[in-house]
C-alpha positions as CSV (number, residue, x, y, z in Angstrom):
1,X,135.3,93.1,107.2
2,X,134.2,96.6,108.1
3,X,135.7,99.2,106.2
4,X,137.4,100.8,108.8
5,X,139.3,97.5,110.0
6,X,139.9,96.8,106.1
7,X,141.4,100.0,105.5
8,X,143.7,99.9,108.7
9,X,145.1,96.9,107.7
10,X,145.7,98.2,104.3
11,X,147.5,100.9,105.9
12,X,149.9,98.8,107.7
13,X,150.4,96.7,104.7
14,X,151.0,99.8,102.5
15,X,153.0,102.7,104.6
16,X,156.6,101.2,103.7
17,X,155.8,101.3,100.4
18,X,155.7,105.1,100.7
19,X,159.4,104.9,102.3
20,X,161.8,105.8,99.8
21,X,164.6,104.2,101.9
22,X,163.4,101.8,104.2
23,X,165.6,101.1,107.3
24,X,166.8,97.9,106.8
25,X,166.6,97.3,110.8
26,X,163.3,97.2,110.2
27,X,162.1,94.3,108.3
28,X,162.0,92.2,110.8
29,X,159.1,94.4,112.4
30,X,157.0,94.8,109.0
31,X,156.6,91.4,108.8
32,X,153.4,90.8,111.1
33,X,151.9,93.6,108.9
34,X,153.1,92.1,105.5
35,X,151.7,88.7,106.5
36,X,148.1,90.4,107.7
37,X,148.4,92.0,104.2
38,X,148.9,88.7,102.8
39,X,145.9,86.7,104.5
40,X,143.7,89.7,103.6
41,X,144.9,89.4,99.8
42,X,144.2,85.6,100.0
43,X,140.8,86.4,102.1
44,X,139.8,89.2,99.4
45,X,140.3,86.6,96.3
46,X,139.2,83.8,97.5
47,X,136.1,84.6,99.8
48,X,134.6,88.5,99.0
49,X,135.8,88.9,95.3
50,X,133.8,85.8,94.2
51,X,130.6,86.9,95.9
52,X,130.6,89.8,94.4
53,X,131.2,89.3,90.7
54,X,128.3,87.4,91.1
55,X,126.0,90.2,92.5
56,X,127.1,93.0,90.5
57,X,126.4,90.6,87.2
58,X,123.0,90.1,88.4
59,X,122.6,94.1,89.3
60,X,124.3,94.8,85.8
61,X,121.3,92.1,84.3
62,X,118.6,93.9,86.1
63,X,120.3,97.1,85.2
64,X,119.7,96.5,81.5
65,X,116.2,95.1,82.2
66,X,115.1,98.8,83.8
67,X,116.9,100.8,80.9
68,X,115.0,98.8,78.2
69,X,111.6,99.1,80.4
70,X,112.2,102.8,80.9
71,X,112.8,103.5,77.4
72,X,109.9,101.3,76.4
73,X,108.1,103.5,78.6
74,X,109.0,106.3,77.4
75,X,108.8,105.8,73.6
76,X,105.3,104.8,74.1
77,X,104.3,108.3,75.9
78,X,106.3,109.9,73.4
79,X,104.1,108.5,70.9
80,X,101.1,109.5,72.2
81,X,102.2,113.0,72.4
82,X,104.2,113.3,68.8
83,X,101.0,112.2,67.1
84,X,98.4,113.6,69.5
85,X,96.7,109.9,70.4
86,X,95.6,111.0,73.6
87,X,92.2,110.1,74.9
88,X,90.4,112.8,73.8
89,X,90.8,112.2,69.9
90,X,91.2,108.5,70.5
91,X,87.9,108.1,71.8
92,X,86.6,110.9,69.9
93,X,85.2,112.8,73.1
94,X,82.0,114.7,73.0
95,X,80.2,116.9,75.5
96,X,77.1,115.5,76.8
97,X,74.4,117.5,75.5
98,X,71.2,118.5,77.4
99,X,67.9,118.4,75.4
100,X,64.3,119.6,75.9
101,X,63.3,116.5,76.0
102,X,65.6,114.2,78.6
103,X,66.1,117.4,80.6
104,X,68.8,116.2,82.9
105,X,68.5,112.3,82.2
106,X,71.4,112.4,80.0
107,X,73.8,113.1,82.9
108,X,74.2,109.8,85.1
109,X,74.2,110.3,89.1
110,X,77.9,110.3,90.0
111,X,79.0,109.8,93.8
112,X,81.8,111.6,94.9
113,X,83.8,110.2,98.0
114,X,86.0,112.3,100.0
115,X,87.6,110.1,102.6
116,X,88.8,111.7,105.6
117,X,91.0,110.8,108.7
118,X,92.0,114.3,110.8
119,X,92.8,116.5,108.4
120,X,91.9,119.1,110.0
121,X,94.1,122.0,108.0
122,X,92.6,121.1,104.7
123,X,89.2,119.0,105.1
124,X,87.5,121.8,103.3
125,X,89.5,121.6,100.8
126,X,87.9,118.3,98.9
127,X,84.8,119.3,100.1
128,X,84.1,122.7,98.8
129,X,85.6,121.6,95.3
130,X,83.5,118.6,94.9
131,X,80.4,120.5,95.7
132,X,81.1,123.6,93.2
133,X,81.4,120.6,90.4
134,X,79.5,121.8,87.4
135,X,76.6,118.9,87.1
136,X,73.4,119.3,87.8
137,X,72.7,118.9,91.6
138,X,70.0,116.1,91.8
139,X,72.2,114.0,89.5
140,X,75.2,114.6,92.1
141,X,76.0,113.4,95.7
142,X,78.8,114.2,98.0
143,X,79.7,111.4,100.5
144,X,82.2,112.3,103.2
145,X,83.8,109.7,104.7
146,X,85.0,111.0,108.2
147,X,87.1,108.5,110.7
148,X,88.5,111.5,112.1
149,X,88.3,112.0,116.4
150,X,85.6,113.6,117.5
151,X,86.9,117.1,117.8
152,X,87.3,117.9,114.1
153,X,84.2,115.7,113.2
154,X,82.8,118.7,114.4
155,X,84.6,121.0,112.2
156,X,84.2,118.6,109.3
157,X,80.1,117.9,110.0
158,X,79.6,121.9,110.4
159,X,81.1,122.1,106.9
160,X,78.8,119.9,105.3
161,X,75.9,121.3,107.1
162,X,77.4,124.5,105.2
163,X,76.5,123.4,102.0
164,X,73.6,121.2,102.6
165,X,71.7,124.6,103.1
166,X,73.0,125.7,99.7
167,X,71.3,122.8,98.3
168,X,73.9,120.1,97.9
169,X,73.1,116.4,98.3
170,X,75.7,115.8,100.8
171,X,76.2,113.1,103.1
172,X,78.2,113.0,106.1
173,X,79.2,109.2,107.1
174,X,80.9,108.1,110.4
175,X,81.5,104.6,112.0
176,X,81.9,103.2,115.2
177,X,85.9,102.4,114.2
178,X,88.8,102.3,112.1
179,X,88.6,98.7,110.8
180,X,90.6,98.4,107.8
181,X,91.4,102.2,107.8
182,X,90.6,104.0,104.3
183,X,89.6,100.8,102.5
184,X,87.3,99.9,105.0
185,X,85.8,103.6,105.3
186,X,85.1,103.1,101.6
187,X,83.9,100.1,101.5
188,X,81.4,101.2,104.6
189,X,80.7,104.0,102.0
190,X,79.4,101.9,99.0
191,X,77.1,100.1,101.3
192,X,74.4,103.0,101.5
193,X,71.3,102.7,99.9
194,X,71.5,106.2,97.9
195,X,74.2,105.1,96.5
196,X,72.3,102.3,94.1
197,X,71.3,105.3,92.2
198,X,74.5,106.0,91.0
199,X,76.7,104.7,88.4
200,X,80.3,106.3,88.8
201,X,82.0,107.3,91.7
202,X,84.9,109.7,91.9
203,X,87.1,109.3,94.7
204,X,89.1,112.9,95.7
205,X,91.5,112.8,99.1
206,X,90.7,115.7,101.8
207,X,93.8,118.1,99.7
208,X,92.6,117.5,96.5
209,X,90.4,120.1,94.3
210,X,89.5,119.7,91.2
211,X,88.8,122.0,88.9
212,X,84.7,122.7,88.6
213,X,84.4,121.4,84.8
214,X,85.8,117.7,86.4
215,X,82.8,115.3,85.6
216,X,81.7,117.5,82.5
217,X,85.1,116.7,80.9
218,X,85.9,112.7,81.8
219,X,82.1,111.4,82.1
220,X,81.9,111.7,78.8
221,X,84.0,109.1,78.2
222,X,82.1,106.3,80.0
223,X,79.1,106.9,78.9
224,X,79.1,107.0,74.9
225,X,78.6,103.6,73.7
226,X,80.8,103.6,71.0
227,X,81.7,99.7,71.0
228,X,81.5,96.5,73.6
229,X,85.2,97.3,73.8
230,X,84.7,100.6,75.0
231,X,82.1,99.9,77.0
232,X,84.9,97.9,79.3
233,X,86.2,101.2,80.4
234,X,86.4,101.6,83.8
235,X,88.7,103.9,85.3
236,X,89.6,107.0,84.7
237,X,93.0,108.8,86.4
238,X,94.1,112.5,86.1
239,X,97.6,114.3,86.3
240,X,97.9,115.4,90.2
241,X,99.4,119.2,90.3
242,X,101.2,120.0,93.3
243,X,100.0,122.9,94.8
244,X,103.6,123.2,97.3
245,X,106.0,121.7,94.3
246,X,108.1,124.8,95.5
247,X,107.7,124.2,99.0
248,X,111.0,123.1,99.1
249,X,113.8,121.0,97.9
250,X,112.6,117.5,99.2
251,X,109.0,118.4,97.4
252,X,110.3,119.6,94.4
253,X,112.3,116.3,94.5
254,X,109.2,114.6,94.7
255,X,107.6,116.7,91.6
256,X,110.1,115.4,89.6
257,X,109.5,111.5,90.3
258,X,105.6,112.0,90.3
259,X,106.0,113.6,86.8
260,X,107.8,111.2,85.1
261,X,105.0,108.4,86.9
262,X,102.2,110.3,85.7
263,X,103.1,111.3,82.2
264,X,105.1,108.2,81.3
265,X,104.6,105.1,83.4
266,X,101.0,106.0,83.4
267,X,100.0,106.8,80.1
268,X,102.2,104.3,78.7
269,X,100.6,101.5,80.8
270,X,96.9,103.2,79.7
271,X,98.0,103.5,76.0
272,X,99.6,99.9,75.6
273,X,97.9,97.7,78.3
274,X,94.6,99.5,79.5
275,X,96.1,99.0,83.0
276,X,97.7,101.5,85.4
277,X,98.8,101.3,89.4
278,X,95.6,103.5,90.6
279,X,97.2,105.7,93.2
280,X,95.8,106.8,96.6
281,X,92.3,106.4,95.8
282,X,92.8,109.7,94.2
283,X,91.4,111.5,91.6
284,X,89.9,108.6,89.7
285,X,86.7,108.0,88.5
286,X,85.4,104.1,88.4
287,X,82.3,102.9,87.3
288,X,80.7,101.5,90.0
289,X,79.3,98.0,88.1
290,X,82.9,97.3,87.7
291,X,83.9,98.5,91.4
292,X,81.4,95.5,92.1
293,X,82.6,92.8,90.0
294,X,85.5,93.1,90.7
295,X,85.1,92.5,94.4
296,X,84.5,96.2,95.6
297,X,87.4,97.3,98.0
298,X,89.8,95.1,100.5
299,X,91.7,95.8,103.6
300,X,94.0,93.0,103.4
301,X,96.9,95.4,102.3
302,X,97.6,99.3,102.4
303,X,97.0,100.1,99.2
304,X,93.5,99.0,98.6
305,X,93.9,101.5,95.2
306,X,96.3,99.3,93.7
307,X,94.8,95.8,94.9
308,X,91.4,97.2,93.4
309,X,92.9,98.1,90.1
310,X,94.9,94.8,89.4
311,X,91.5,92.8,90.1
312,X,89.7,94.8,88.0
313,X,92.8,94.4,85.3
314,X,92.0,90.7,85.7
315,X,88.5,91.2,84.9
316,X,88.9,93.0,81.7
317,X,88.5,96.4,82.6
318,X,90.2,99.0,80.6
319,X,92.1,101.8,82.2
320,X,92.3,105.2,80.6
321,X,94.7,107.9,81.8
322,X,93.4,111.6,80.7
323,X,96.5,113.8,81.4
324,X,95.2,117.0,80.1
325,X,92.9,117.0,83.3
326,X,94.4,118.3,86.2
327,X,93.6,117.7,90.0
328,X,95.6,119.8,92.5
329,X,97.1,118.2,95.7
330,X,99.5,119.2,98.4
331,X,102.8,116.9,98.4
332,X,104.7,116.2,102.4
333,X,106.6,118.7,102.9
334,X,107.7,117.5,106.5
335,X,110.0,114.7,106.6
336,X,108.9,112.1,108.6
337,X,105.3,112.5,106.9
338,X,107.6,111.4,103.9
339,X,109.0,108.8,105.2
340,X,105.6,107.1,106.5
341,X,103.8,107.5,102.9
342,X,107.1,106.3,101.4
343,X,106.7,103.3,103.9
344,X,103.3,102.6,102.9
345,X,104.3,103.0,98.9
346,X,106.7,100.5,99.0
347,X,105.5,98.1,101.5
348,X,102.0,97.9,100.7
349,X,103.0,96.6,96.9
350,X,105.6,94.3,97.7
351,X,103.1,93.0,100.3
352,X,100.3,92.7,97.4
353,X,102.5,91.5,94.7
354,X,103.2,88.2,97.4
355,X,99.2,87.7,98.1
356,X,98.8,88.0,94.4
357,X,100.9,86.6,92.2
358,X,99.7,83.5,91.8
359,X,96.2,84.5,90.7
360,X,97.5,86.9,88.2
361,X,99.5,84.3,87.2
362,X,96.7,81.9,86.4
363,X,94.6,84.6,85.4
364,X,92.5,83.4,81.6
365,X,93.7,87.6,80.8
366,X,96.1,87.9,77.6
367,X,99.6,85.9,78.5
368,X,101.2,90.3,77.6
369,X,99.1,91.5,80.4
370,X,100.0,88.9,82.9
371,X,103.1,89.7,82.0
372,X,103.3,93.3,82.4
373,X,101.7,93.4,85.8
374,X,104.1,90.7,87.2
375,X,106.9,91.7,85.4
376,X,106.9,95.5,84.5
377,X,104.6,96.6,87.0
378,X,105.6,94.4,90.2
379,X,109.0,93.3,89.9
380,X,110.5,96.1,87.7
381,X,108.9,99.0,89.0
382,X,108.2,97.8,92.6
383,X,110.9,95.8,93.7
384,X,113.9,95.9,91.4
385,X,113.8,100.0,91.0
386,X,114.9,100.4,95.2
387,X,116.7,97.3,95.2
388,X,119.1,98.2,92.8
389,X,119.5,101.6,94.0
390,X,120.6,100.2,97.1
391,X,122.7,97.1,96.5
392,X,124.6,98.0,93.8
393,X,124.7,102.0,93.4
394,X,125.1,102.5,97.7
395,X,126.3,98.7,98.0
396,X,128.2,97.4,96.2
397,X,130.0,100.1,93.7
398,X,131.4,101.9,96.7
399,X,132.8,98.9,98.5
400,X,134.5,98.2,95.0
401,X,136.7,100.1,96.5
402,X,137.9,97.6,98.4
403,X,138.5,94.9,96.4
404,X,141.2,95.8,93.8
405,X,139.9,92.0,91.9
406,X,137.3,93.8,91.1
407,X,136.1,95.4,88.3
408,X,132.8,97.0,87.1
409,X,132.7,98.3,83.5
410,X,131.8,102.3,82.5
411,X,128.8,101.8,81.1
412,X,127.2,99.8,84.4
413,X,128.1,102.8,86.6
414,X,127.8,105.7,84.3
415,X,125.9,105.9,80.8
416,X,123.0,103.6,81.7
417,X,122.4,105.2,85.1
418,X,122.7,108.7,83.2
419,X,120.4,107.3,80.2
420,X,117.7,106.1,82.8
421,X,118.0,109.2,85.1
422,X,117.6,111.7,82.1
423,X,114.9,109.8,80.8
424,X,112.7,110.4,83.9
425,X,113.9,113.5,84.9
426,X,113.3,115.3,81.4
427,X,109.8,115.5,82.0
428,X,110.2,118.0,84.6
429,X,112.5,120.8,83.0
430,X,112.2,123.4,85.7
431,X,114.5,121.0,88.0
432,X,116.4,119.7,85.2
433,X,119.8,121.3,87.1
434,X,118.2,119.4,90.2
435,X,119.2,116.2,88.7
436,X,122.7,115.3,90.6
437,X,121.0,116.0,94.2
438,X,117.6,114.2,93.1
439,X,119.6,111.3,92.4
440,X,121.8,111.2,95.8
441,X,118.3,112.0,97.8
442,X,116.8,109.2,95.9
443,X,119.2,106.5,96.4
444,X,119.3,108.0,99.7
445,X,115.6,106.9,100.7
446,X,116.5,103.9,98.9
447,X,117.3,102.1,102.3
448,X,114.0,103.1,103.9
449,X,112.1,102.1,101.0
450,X,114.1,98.4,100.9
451,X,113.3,97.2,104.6
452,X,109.6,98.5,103.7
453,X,109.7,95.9,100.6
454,X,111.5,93.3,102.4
455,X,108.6,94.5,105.2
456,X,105.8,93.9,102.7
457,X,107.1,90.4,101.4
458,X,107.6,89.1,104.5
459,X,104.4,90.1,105.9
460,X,106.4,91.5,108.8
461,X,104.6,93.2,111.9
462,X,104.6,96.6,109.6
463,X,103.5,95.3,106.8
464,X,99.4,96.7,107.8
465,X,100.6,99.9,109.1
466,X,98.7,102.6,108.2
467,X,99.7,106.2,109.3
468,X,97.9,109.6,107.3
469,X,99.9,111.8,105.5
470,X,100.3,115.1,107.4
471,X,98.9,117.8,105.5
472,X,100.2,121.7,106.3
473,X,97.6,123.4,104.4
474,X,99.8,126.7,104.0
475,X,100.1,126.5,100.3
476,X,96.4,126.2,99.4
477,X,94.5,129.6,98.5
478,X,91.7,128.9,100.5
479,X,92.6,128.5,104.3
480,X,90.5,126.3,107.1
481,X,88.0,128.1,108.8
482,X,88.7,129.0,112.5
483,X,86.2,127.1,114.7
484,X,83.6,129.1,116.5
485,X,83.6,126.4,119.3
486,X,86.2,127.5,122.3
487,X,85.8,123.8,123.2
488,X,86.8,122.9,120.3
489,X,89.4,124.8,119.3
490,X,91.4,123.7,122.5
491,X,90.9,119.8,122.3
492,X,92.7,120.3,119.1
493,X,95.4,121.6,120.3
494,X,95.3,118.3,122.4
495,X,95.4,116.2,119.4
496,X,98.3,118.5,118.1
497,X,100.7,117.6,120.8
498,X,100.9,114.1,120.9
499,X,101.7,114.3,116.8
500,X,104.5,117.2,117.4
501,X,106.1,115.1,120.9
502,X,108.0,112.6,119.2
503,X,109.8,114.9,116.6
504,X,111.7,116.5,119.8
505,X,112.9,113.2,120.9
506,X,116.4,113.3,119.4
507,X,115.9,109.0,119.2
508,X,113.2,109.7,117.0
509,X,114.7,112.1,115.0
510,X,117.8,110.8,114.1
511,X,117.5,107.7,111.3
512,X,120.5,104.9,112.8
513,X,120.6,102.9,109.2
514,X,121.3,105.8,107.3
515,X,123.9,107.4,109.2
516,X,125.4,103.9,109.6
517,X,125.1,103.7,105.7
518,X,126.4,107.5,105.4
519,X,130.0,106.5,107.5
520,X,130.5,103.5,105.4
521,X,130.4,105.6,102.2
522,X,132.5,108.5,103.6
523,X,135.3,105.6,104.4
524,X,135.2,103.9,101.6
525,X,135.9,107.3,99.6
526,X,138.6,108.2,101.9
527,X,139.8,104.4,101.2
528,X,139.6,105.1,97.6
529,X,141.4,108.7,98.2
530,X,144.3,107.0,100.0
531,X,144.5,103.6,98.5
532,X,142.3,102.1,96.0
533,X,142.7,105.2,93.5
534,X,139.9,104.3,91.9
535,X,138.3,107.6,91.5
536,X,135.2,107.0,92.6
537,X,135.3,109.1,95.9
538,X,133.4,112.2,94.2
539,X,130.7,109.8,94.1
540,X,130.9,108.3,97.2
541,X,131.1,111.0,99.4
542,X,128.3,113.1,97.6
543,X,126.2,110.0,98.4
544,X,127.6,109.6,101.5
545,X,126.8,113.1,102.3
546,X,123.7,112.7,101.2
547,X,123.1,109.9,103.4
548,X,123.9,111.6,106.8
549,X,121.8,114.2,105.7
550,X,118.8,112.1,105.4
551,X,119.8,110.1,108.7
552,X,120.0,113.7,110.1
553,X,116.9,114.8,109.4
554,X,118.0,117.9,107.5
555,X,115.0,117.5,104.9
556,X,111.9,119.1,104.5
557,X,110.2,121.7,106.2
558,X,110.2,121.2,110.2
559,X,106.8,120.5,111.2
560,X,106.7,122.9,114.1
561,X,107.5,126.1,111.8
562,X,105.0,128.6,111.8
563,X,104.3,130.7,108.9
């Protein structure tokens, strides 16, 4: 029963209770509303409070399964920190060093891919970084990937013309489509004959620069032949640094959950299991024997990073996360650019984890690995983490309220949320007294990010859709350059509007399902106010709140502001 209809029968079952002398003419006219009261009671007990025990037990279950993973998590990054077993010292990493004699033979030819799709406010970006890398030029080649339309291909090919007259081997690659979107773009990329002469390839996003000591601080690693162990190593992931963290709210939101991925979910899974989720392609470093045997890139899902990293996993590659290295990046700062990478984040797993699990699952790899993929990686951090925000903290806590039978215990809705949320959020302290509205936005995207799941497990008709994360390009320090081409300049403009339309379409705005969600929460703490006095409405209608604001749109920089 809605909330609304529930709590207007309450009322009529409840107001002569608040009538400290009840006209006795009356009781012949309460007793239509104390028999609804009664069939409501018996409807309540017998039907909904049944029901519900049942799913709060298995939320309180999966609950306890995310506290102990998070603290496993965590006590294994802690480790590693406490008593300094970071890569580095681990491996005991040493600078390669140039002789007389090799000349530049010691340094292997690295491939660096910059896979592009319209981005034309920070393109030059990835480009310029990767070819001021320290390493010696012969022994390095820039590949740019561009699907882009054929108005900032120009823009993007004039910029590599740039610096092939400064004397770096860069190569500027187009196709004839889209196919398979940025998998299939790299996966076109690895097919060129230049690139047999190289032996790891680092992939960088059009906003990402990284520092110019990158490759003379990780390739180390992969190629000292310390053991065959060792030698396994494959893939090497750095600590992304926001560039717009302090953009605003919703990206320093987003600082906070990327932290506590990067610096514990990743190192732990590098320290304890050799395995981490690779994410967006990004900022990783793979050798490219490996790439191969392990069956090079796919486009059956939207997160070809991931898929490639779990088959690799399988192979026996060993993943190493090096967070002392630092690769700056620019976060959405526009909402609906959120939303859609938040789609893809969520769906794309759920929709890999259904293709996959029964190969990992008779996969000859140790029975702990299998086990931490399906069970840590997939199903704890994938699946059960939105799920549970959802159904039980927006679900089925607030509509508590409702049913007086029952009960759910302290510790369920307050010191194991509060133990799991300062666990994450402690490893960014600068939005420590963030924490209450990080939560509420959180469980507020919850309900976007469970229809993506359900989405990806399904294989429903979004399961494969692939839109690019809008880049603003106002934070970095270096700005794109203004095209000389009148031409040009104008036909981007045309590409402009068609992305900018939609977001003055109130239907497009507004978000139905969490406005819906937001009006349920606001009545079932005025329910509580009135009625249930179970003091949970300070929680309900923050959330609540928070809700409408996401169905609102009131996140986020606009994307039409100039600055």
């Amino acid at each position: 029963m809605p909330p609304l209809m529930h709590l207007s029968f309450q009322c009529i079952g409840v107001l002569p209770q608040f009538l400290v002398h009840p006209i006795p003419g009356l009781l012949q006219s309460r007793l239509p509303a104390r028999m609804a009261n009664l069939a409501w009671a018996w409807f309540r007990v017998k039907v909904i409070a049944p029901p519900m025990r049942v799913l709060i037990t298995v939320s309180m279950a999966m609950l306890v399964m995310q506290m102990f993973e998070k603290l496993f998590m965590t006590g294994i990054a802690l480790y590693v920190k406490v008593f300094n077993r970071k890569p580095g010292k681990v491996y005991k990493w040493e600078p390669l060093v140039q002789d007389e004699e090799s000349s530049d033979a010691v340094f292997p030819v690295v491939l660096v891919q910059i896979p592009m799709y319209n981005e034309k406010e920070v393109y030059h970006l990835s480009i310029e970084a990767a070819c001021k890398l320290s390493w010696p030029k012969h022994r390095l080649i820039v590949q740019v990937l561009d699907d882009s339309d054929e108005a900032i291909k120009e823009l993007v090919r004039a910029e590599c013309a740039k610096w092939a007259k400064k004397g770096v081997d860069i190569r500027y690659e187009v196709r004839s489509d889209r196919k398979g979107y940025k998998a299939g773009a790299l996966k076109e990329g690895m097919k060129h004959n230049y690139v047999r002469r190289c032996e790891f390839v680092a992939i960088f996003d059009s906003d990402f620069q990284p520092d110019a000591d990158f490759l003379v601080r990780i390739v180390p690693f992969l190629v000292i032949p310390f053991s065959n162990y060792n030698n396994r190593r494959v893939l090497f992931l750095f600590l992304h640094s926001a560039v717009n963290a302090s953009k605003c709210l919703m990206t320093r939101m987003q600082e906070m959950s990327l932290n506590y991925h990067f610096t514990v979910e990743q190192q732990a899974g590098s320290s304890a299991f050799a395995f981490f989720g690779f994410n967006g392609s990004t900022a990783g470093v793979w050798r490219i024997t490996a790439l191969n045997d392990s069956g090079g890139w796919n486009t059956r899902t939207t997160v070809e990073d991931m898929d490639l990293a779990v088959r690799a996993c399988l192979k026996g590659w060993k993943f190493v996360y090096v967070g002392d290295v630092k690769v700056k990046s620019e976060l959405p700062s526009n909402f609906a650019a959120y939303r859609f990478q938040q789609h893809r984040w969520s769906c794309g797993p759920a929709n890999l984890f259904r293709k996959m699990a029964i190969e990992i699952i008779q996969n000859k790899v140790s029975l702990l690995k299998r086990l931490h993929i399906i069970y840590n990686f997939f199903f704890l951090g994938k699946i059960v983490a939105h799920t549970l925000s959802l159904t039980f903290f927006c679900g089925l806590i607030p509509l508590s309220v409702l049913v007086p039978e029952i009960s759910i215990p302290a510790w369920a809705m307050v010191y194991v949320p509060c133990l799991i949320t300062i666990a994450k959020a402690i490893e960014t302290p600068r939005s420590f007294h963030l924490v209450v509205i990080w939560v509420l936005f959180e469980n507020a995207m919850s309900l976007h990010r469970f229809k993506a799941i359900i989405t990806g497990l399904l294989e429903a008709k979004r399961a494969n859709e692939w839109v690019v994360t809008q880049k603003r390009g106002d934070d970095h320090e270096v700005k794109a350059p203004r095209c000389a081409n009148e031409d040009v300049e104008s036909s981007l403009l045309v590409i402009d509007a068609p992305m900018r339309k939609p977001l003055r379409n109130i239907g497009k705005r507004f978000h139905v399902g969490e406005i819906g969600v937001g009006a349920v929460l606001l009545s079932c703490g005025l329910y509580d106010v009135l009625v249930a006095k179970k003091r949970y409405f300070v929680y309900i209608f923050l959330q609540g709140i928070a809700f409408l604001v996401v169905g609102f749109d009131y996140v986020g920089v606009p994307a039409e502001r100039s600055e």
